[in-house]
DSSP file (Angstrom, degrees, kcal/mol; ACC not computed):
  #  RESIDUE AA STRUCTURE BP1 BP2  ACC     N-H-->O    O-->H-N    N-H-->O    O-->H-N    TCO  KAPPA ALPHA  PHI   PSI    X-CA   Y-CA   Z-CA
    1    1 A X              0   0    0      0, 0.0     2,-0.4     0, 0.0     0, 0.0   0.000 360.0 360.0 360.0 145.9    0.0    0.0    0.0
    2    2 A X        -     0   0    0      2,-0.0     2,-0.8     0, 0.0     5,-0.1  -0.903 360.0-140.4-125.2 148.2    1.3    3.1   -0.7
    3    3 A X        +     0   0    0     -2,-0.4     2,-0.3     4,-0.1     3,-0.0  -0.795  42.0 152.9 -98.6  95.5    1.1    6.4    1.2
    4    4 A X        -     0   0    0     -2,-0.8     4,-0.2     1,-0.1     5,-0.0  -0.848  54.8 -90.3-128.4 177.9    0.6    9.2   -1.5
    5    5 A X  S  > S+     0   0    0     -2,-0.3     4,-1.9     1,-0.1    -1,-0.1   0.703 115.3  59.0 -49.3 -36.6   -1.0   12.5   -1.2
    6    6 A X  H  > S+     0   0    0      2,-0.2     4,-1.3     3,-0.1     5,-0.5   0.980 115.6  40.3 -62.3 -74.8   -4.7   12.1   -2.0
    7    7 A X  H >> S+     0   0    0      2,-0.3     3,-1.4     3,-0.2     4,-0.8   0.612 120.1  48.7 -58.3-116.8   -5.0    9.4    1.1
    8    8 A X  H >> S+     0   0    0      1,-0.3     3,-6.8     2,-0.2     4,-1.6   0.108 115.7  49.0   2.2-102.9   -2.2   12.1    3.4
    9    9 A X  H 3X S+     0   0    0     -4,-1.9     4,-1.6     1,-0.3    -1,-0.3   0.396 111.7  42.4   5.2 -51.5   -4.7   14.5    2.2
   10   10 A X  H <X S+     0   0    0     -3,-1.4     4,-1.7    -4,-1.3    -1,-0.3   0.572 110.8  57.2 -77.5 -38.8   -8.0   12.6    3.2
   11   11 A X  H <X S+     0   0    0     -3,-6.8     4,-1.3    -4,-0.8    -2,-0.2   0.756 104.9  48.6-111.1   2.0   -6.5   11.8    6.1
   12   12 A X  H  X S+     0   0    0     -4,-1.6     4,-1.5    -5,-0.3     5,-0.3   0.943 112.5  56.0 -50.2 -82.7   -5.9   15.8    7.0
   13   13 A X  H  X S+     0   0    0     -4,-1.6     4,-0.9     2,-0.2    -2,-0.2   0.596 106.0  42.0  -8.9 -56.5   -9.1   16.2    6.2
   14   14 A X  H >< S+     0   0    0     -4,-1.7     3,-2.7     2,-0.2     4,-0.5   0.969 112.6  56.3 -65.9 -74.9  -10.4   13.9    8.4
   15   15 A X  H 3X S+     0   0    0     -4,-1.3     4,-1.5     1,-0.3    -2,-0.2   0.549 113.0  38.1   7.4 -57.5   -8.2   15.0   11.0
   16   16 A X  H 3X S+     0   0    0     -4,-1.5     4,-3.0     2,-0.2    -1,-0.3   0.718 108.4  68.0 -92.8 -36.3   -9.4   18.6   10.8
   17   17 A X  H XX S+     0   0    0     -3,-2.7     3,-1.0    -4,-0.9     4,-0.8   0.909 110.2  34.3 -32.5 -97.5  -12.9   17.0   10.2
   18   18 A X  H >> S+     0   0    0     -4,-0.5     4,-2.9     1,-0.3     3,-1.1   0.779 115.6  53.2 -39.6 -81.2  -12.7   15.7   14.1
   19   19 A X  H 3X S+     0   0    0     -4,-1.5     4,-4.0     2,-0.2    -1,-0.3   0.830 111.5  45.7 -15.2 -73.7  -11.1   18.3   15.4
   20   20 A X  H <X S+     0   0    0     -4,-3.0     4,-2.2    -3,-1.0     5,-0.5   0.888 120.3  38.6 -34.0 -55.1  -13.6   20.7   13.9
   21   21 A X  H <<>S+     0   0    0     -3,-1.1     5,-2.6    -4,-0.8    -2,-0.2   0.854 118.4  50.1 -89.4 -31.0  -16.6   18.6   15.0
   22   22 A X  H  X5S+     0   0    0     -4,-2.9     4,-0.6     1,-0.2     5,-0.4   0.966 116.7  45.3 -47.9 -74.0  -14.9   17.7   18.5
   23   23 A X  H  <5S-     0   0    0     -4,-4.0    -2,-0.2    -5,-0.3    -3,-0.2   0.452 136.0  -2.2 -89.5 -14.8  -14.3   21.0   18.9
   24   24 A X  T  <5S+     0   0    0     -4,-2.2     4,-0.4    -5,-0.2    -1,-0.2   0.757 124.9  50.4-133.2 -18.8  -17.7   22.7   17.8
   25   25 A X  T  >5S+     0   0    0     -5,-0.5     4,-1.5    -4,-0.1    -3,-0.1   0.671 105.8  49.6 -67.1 -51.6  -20.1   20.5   16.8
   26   26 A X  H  X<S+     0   0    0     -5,-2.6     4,-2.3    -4,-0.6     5,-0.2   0.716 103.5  58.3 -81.2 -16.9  -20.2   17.8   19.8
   27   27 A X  H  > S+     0   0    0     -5,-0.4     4,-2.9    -6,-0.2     5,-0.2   0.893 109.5  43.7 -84.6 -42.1  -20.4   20.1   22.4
   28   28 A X  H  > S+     0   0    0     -4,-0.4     4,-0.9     2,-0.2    -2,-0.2   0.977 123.6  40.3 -38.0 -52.5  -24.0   21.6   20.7
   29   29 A X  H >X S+     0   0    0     -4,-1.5     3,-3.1     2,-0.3     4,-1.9   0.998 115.3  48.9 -92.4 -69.9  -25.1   17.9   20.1
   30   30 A X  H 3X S+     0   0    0     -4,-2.3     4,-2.3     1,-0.3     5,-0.3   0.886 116.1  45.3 -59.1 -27.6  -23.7   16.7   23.6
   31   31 A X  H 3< S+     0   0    0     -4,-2.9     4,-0.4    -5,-0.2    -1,-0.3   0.707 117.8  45.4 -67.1 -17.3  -25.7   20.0   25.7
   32   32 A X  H <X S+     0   0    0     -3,-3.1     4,-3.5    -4,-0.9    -2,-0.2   0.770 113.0  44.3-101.0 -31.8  -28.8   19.3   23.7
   33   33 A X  H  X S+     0   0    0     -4,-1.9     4,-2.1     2,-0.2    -2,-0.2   0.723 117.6  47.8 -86.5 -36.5  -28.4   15.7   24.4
   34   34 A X  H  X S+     0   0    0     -4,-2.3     4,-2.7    -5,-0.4    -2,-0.2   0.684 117.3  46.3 -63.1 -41.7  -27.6   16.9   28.4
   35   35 A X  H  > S+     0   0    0     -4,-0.4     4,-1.2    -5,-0.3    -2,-0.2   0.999 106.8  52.4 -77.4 -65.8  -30.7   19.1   28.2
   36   36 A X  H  X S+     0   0    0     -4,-3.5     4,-2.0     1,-0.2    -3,-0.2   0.837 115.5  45.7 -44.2 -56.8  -33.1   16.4   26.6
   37   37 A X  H  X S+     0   0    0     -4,-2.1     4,-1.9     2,-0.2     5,-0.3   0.929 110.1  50.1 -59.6 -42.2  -32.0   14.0   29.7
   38   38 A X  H >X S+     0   0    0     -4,-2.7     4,-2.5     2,-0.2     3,-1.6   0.965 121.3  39.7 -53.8 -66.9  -32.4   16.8   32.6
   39   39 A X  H 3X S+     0   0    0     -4,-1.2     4,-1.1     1,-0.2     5,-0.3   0.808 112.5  50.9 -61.3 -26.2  -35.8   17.3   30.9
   40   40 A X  H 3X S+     0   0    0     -4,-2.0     4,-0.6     2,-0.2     3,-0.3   0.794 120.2  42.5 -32.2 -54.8  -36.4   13.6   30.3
   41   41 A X  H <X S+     0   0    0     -4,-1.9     4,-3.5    -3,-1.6    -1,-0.2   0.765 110.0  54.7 -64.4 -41.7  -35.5   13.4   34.1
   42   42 A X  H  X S+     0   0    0     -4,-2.5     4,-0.8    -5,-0.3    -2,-0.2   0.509 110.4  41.6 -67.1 -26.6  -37.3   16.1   35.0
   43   43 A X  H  < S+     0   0    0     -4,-1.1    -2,-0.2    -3,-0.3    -1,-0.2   0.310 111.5  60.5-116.6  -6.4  -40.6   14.9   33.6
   44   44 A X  H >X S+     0   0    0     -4,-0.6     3,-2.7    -5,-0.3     4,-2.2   0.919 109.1  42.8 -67.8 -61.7  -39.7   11.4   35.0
   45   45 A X  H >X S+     0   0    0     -4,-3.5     4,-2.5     1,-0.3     3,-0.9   0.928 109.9  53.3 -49.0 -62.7  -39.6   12.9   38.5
   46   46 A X  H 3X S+     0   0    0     -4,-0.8     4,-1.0     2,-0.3    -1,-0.3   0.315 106.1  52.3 -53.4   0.8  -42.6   14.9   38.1
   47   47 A X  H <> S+     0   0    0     -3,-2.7     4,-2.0     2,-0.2    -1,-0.2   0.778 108.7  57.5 -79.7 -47.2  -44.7   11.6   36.9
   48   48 A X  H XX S+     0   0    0     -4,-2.2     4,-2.1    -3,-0.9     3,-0.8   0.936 113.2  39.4 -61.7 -63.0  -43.1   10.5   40.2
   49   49 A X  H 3< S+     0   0    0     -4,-2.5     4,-0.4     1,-0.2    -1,-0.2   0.728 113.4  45.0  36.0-111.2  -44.9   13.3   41.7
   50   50 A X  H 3X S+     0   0    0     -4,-1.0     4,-1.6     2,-0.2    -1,-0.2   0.504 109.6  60.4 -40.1 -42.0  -47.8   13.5   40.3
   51   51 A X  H <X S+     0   0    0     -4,-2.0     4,-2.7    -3,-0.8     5,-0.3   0.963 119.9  34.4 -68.6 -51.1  -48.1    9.1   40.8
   52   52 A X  H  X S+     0   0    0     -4,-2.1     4,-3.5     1,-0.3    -1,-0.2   0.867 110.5  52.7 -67.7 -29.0  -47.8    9.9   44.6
   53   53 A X  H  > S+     0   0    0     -4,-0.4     4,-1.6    -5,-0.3     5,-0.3   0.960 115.1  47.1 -74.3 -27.4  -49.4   12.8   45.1
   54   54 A X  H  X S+     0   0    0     -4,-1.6     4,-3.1     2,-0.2     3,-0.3   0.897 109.7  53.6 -48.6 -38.9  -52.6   10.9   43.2
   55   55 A X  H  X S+     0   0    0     -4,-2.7     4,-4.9     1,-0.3    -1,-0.2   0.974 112.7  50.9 -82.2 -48.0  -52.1    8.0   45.3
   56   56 A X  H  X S+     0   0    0     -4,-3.5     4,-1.3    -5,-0.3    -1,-0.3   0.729 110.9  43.2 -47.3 -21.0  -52.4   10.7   48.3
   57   57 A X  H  < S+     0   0    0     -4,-1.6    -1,-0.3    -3,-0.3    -2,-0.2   0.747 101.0  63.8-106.2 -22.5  -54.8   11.9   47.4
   58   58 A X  H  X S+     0   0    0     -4,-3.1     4,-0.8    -5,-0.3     3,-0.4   0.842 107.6  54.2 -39.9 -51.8  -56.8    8.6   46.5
   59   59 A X  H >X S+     0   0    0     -4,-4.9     4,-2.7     1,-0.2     3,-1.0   0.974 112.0  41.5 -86.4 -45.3  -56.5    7.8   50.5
   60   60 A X  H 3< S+     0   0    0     -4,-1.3    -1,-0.2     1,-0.2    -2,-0.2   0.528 113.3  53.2 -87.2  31.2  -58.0   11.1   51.5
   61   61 A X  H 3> S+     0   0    0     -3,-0.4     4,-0.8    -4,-0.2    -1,-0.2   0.723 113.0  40.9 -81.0 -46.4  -60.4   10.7   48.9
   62   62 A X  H <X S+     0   0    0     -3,-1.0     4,-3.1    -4,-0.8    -2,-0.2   0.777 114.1  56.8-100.7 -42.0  -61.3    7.3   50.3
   63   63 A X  H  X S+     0   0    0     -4,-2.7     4,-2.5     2,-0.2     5,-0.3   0.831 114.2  39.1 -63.9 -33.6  -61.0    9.1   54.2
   64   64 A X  H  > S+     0   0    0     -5,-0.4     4,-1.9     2,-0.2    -2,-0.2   0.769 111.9  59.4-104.2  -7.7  -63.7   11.9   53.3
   65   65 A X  H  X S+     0   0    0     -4,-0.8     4,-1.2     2,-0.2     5,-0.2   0.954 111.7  41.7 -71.4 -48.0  -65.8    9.2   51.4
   66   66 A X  H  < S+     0   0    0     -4,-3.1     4,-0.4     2,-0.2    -2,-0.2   0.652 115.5  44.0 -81.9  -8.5  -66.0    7.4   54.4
   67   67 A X  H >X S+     0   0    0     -4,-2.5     4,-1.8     2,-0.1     3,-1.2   0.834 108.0  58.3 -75.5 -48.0  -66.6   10.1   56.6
   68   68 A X  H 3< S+     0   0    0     -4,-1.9    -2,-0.2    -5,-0.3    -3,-0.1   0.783 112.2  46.7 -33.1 -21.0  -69.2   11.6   54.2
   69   69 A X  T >X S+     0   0    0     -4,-1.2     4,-2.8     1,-0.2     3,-0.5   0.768 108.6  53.0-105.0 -12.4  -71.0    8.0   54.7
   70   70 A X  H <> S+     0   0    0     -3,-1.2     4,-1.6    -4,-0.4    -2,-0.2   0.653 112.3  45.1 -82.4  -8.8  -70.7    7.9   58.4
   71   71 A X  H 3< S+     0   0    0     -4,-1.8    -1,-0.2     2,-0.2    -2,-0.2  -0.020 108.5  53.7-115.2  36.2  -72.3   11.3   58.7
   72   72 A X  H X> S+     0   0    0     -3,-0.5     4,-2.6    -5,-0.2     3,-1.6   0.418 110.7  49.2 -89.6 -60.4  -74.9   10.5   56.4
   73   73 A X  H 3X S+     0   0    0     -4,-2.8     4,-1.3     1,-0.3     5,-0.2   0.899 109.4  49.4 -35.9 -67.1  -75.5    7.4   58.7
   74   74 A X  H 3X S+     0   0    0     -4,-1.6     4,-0.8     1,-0.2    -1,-0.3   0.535 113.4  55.6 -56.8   0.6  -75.6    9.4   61.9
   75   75 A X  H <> S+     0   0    0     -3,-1.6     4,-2.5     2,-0.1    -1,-0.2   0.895 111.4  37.7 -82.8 -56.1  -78.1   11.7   59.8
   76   76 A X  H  < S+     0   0    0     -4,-2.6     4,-0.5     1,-0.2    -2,-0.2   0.515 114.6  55.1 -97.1  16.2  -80.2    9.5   59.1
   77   77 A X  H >X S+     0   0    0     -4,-1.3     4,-2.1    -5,-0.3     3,-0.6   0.818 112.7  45.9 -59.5 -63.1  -79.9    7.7   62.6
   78   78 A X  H 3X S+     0   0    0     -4,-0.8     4,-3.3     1,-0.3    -2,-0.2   0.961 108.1  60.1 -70.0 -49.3  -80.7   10.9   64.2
   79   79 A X  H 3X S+     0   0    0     -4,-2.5     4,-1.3     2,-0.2    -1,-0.3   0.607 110.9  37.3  -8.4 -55.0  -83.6   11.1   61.4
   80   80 A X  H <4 S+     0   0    0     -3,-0.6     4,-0.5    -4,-0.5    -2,-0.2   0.542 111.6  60.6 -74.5 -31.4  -85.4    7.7   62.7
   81   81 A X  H >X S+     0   0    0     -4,-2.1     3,-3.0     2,-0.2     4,-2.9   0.991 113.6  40.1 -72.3 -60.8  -84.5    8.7   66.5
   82   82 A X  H 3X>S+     0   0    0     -4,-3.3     4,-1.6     1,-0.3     5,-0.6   0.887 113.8  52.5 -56.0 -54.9  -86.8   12.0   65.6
   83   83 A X  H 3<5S+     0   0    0     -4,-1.3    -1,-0.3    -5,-0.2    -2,-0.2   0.686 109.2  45.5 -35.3 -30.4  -89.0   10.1   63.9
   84   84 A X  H <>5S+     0   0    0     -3,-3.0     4,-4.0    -4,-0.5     5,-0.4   0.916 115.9  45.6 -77.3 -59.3  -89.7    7.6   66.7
   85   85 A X  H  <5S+     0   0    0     -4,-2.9     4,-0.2     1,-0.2    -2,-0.2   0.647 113.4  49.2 -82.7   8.5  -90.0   10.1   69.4
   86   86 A X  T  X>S+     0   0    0     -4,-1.6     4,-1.4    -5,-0.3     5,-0.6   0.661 118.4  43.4 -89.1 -39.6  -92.5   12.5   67.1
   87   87 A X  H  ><S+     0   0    0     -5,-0.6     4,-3.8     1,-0.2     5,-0.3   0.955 113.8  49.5 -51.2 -65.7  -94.3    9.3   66.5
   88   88 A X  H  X5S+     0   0    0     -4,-4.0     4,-2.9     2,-0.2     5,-0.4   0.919 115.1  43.1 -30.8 -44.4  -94.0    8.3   70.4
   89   89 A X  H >>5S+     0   0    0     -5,-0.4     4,-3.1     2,-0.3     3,-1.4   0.984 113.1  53.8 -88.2 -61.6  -95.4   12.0   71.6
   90   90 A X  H 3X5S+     0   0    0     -4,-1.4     4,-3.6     1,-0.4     5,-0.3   0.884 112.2  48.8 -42.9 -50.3  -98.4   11.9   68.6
   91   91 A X  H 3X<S+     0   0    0     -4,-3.8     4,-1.1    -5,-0.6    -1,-0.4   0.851 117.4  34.2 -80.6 -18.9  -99.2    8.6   70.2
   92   92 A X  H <X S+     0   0    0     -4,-2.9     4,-2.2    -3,-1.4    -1,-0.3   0.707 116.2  58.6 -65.7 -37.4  -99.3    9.8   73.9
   93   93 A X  H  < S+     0   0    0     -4,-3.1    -2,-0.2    -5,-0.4    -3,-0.2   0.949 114.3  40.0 -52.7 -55.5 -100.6   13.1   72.5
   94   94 A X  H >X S+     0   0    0     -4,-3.6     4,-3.5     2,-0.2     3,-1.0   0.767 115.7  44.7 -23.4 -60.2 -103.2   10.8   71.2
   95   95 A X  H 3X S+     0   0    0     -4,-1.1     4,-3.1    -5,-0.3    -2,-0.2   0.974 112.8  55.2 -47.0 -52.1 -103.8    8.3   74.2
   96   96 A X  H 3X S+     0   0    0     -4,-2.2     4,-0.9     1,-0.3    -1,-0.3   0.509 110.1  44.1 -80.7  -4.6 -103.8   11.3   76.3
   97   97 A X  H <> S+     0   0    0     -3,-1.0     4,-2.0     2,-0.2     3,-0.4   0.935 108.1  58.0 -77.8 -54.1 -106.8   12.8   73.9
   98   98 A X  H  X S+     0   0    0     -4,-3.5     4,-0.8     1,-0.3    -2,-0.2   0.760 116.2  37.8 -72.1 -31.1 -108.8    9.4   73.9
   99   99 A X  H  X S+     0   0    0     -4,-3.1     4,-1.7    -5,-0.2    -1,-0.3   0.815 106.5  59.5 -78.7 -17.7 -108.8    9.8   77.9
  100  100 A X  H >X S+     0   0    0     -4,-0.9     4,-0.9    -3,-0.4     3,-0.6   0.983 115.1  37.5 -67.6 -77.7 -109.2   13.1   78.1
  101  101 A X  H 3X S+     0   0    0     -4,-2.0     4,-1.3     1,-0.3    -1,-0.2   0.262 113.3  58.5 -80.8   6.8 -112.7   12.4   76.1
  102  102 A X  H 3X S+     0   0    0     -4,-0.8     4,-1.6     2,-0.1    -1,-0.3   0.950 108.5  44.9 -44.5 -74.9 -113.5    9.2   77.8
  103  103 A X  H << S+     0   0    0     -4,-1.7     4,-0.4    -3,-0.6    -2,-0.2   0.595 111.6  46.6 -65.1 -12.0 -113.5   10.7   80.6
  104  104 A X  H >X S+     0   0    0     -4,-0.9     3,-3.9     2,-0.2     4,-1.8   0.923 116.7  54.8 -76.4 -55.1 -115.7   14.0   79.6
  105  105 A X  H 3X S+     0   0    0     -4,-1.3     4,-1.9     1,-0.3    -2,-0.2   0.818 102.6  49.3 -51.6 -40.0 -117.9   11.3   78.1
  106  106 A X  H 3X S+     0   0    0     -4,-1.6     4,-0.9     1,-0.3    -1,-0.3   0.432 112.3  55.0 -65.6 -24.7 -118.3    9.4   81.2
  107  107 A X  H <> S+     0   0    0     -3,-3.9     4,-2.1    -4,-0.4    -1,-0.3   0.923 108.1  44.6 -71.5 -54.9 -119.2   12.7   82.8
  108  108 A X  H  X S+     0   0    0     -4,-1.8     4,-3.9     1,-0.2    -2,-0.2   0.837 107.7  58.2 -78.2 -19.2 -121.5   13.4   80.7
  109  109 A X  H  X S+     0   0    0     -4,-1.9     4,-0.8     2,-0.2     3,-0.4   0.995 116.1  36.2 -33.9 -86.3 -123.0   10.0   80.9
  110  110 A X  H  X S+     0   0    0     -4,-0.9     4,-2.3     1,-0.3    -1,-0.2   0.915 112.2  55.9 -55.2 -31.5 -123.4   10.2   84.5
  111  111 A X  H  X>S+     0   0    0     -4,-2.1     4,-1.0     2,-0.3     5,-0.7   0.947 118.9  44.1 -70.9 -40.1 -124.5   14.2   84.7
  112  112 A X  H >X5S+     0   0    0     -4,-3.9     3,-3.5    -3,-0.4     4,-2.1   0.927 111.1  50.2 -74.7 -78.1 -127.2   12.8   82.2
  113  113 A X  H 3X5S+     0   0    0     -4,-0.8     4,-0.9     1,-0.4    -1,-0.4   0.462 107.9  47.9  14.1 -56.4 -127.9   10.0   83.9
  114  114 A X  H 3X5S+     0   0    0     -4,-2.3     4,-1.0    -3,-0.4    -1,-0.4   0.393 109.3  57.9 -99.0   9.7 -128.5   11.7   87.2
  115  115 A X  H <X5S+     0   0    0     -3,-3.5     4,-3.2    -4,-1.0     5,-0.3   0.512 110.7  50.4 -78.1 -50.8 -131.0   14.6   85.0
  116  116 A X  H  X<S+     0   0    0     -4,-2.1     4,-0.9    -5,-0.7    -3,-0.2   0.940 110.7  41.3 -62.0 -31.6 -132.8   11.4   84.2
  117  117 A X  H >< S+     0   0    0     -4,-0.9     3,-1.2    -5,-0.3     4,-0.4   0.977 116.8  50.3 -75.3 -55.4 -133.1   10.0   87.8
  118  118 A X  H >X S+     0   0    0     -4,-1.0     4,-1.8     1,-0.3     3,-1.1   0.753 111.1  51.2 -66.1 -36.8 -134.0   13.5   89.0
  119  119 A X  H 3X S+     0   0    0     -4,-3.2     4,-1.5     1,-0.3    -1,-0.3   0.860 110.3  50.2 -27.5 -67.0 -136.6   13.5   86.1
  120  120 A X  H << S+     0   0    0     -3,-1.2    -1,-0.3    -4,-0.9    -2,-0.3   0.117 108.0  48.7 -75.3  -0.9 -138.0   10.3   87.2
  121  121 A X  H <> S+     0   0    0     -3,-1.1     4,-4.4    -4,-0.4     5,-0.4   0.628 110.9  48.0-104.8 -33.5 -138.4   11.1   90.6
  122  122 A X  H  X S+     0   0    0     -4,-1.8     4,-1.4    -5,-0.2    -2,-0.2   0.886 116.3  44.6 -65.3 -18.3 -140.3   14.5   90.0
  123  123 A X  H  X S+     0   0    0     -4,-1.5     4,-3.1     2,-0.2     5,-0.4   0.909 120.8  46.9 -86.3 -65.0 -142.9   12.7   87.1
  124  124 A X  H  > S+     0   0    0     -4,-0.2     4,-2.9     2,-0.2     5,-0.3   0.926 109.5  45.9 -50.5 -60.8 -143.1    9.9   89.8
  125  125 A X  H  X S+     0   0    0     -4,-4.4     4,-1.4     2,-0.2     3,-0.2   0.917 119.9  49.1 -27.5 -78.1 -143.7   12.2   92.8
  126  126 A X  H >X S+     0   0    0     -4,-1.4     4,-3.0    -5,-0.4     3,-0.6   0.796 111.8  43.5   3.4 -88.2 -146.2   13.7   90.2
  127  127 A X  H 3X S+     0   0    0     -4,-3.1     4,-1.8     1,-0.3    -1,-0.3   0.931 116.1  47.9 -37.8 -62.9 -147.6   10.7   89.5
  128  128 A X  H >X S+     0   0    0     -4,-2.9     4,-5.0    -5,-0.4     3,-1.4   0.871 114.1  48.2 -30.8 -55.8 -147.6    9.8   93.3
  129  129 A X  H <X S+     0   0    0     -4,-1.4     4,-2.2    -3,-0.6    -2,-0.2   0.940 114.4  43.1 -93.0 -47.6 -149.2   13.2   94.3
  130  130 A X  H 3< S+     0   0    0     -4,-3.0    -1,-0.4     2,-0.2    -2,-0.2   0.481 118.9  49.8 -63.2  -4.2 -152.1   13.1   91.5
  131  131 A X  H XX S+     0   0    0     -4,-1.8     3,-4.2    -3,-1.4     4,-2.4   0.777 110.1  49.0 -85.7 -75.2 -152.6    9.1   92.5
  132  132 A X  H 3X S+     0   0    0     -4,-5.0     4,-0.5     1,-0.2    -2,-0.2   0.566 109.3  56.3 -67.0  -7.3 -152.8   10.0   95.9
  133  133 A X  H 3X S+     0   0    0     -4,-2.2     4,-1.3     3,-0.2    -1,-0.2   0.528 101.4  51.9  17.9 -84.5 -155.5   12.8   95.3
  134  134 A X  H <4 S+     0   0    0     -3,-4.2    -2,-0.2    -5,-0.2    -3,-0.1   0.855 110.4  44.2 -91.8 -40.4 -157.6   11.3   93.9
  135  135 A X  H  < S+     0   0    0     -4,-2.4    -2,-0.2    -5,-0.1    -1,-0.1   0.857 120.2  44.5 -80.2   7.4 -157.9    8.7   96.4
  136  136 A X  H  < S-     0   0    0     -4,-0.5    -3,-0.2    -5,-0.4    -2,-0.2   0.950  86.9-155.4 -78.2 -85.9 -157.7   11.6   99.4
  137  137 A X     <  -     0   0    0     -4,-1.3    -4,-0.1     3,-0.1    -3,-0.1   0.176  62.7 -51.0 148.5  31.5 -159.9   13.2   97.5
  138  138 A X  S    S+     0   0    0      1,-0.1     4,-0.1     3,-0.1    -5,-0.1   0.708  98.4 127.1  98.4  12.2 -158.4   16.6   99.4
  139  139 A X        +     0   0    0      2,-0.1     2,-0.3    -6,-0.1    -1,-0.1  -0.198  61.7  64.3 -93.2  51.6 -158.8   15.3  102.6
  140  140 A X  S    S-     0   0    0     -7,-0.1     2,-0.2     0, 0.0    -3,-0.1  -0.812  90.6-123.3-162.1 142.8 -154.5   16.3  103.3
  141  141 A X     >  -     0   0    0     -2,-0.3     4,-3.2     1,-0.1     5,-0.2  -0.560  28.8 -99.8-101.5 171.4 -154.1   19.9  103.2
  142  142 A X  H  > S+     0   0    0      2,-0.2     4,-2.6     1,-0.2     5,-0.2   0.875 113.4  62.4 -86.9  -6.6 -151.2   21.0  100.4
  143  143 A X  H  > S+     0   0    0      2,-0.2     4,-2.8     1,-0.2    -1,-0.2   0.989 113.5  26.0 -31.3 -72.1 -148.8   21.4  103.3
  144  144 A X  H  > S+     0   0    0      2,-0.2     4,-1.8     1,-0.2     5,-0.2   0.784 115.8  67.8 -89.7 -16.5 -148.5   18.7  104.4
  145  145 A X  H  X S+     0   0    0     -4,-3.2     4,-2.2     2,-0.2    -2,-0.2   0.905 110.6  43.2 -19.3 -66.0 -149.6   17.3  100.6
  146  146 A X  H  X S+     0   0    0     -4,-2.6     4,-2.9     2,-0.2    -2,-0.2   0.876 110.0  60.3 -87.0 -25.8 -146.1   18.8   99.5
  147  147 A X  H  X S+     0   0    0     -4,-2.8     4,-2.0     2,-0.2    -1,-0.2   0.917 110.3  44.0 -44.3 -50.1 -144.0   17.1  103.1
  148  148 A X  H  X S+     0   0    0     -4,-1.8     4,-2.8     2,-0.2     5,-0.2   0.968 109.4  54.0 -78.7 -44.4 -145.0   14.0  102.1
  149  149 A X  H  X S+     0   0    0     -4,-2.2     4,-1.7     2,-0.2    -2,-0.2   0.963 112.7  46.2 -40.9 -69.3 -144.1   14.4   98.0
  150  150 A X  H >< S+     0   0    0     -4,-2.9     3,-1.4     2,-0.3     4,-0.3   0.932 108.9  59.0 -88.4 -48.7 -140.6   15.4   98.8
  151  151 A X  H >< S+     0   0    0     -4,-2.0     3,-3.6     1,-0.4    -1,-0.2   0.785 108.9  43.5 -27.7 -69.3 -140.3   12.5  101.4
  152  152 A X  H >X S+     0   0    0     -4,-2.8     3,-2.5     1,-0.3     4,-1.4   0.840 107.6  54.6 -64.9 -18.8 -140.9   10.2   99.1
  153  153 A X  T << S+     0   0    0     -4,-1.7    -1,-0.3    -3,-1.4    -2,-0.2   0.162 110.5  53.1 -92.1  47.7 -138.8   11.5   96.2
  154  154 A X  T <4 S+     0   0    0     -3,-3.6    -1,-0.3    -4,-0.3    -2,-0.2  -0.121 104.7  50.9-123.8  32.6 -136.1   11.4   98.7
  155  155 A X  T <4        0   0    0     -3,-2.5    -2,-0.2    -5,-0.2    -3,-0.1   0.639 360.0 360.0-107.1 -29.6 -136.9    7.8   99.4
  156  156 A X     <        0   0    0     -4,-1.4    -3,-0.1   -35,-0.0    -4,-0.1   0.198 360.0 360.0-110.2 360.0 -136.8    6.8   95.3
């Protein structure tokens, strides 16, 4: 093989080539390539983040779902308690109605009741005073006519 100018030449060339791109080329390419990774790294981290902060935020997602369903329970806990004790007091409100008007009825029952004896003793006296009348025939004066009437209606 022979060494002649074109190849010496070529291999200047090259030479100066490398040199040239060593010296202006590769450092552009190797900073862009530096840059690319820091962001490359940089949006790797921030996935990393992002994955954790989701996952944080997943358990107090999960923390306010499950208080949100334990104070719904106690709502509607406290909901049925009210319900029971308006129901309770209606029905003692009730009871307390249906004895109050027993017992008025039961008054009036008896106040009637005693109209109706006192009734029946004055139409009986009556009766009594016009029986016994006619067979006195007026021999009882009405003095002593009206002593004897209220005895007996305080005998009946």
């Amino acid at each position: 093989m022979e060494i002649n100018m074109t190849f010496l030449g070529q291999m200047i060339s090259f030479a100066i080539l490398v040199w040239f791109t060593t010296k202006f080329i590769w450092p552009q390419i190797s900073g862009a390539i530096e840059e690319r990774q820091k962001k490359v790294a940089d949006g790797l981290a921030a996935a990393e983040r992002a994955r954790a902060e989701l996952k944080d935020a997943d358990a107090k997602v999960a923390v306010e779902i499950k208080q949100a369903r334990q104070q719904a329970s106690e709502i509607i806990d406290k909901a049925q308690q009210q319900g029971n004790q308006l129901l309770e007091k209606a029905r003692a409100e009730a009871t307390e109605e249906i004895n109050r008007l027993k017992a008025q009825a039961q008054d009036d029952i008896a106040s009637m009741a005693q109209r109706a004896r006192e009734q029946l003793r004055e139409q009986v006296g009556a009766l009594a005073i016009q029986g016994a009348s006619k067979i006195v025939q007026r021999e009882i004066d009405p003095a002593a006519h009206k002593a004897l009437l209220d005895q007996l209606a305080t005998e009946i």
